[in-house]
N, C-alpha and C positions, 0 to 999 in steps of 0.2 A: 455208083449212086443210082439207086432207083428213080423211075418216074416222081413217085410220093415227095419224096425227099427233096428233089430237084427242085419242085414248086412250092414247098418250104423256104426254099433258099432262094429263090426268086421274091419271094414275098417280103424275104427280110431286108430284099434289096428296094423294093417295092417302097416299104418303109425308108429305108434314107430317100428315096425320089420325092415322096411327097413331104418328106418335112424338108427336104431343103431345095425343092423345087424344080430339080434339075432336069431340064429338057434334053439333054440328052439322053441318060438314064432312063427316061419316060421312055421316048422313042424304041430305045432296045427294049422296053417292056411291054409296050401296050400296042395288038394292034392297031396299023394305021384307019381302019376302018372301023373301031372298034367305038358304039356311041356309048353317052354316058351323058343323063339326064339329071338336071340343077334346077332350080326354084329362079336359077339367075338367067338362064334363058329357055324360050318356049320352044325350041327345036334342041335336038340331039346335038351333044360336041363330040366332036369324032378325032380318036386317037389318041396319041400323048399329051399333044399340045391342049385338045378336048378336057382329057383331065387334069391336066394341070390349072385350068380355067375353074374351075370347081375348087382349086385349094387355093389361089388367089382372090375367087370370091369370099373362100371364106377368111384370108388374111386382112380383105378389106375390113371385116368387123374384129377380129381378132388377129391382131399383129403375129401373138407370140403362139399362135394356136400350132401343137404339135399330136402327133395320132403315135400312138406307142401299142404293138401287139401283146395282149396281154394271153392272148389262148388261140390256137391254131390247130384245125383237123385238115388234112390232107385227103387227094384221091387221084389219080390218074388224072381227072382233068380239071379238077376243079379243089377252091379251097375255101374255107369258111375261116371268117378270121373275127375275132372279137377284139374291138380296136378302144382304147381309152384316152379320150381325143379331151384335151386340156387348153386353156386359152385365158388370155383375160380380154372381155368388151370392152373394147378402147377405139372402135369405130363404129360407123354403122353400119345397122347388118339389117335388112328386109326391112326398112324405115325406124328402127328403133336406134335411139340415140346412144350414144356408148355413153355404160353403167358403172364402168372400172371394177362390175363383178368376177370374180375367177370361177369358170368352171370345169367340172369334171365331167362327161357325159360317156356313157359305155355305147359303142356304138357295133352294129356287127353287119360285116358284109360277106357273101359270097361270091368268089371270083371265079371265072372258065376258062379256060385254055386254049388257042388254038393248034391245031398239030405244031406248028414252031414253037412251041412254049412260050407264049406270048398270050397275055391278056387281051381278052376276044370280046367280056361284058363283066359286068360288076351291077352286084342286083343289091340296096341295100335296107334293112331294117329301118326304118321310121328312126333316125336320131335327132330329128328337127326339133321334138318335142322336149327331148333333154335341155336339148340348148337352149330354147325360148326359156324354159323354167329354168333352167341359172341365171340365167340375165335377170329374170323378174317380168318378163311378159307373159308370161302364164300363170 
């Protein structure tokens, strides 16, 4: 199996880590160094446990919230993945009350690699905006 491929398949594992949260899974994914910047705190979270803190922030407004790849391009080190991240507002999320809207929001991120094939940064598109406007705050 190629490079390409390999980081495919790391991504689709990637995908069970964050819907079902799994810190260890994380760990073997992401490096330990690796930050990863939220609306939830003003400094960088670093590693698995970092991002795993960014999918529990977002389970705080949305319980059932799950991220499903919906289109993937590969490259040696890096991958671009367009992600369709689903939930219903049944908590609160950035002071807004939960709405018991369900939404669909298309969301896309780019991930990097370190030589261990391990996630090194995760840069993502603006999906904040989606999500405000299902809820109805926008």
């Amino acid at each position: 199996m190629n490079l390409t491929e390999q980081n495919k398949e790391l991504m689709k594992k990637f995908e069970t880590m964050i819907n079902t949260a799994d810190e260890k899974l994380a760990n073997e994914l992401v490096a330990h160094d690796a930050p990863f910047y939220t609306p939830a705190s003003p400094e960088p979270l670093y590693g698995g446990k970092g991002y795993l803190s960014v999918v529990h922030w977002m389970r705080k407004g949305f319980s059932d919230v799950q991220w499903h790849i919906t289109d993937m391009i590969a490259d040696k080190d890096k991958v671009a993945v367009k992600w369709d991240l689903t939930g219903t507002h049944d908590g609160d999320f950035m002071g807004i009350s939960p709405t018991g809207k369900k939404i669909s929001v298309c969301v896309m991120n780019f991930y990097y690699f370190n030589s261990e094939g391990k996630v090194k940064n995760d840069i993502a598109a603006e999906g904040m905006i989606g999500i405000l406007r299902g809820i109805g705050a926008m």
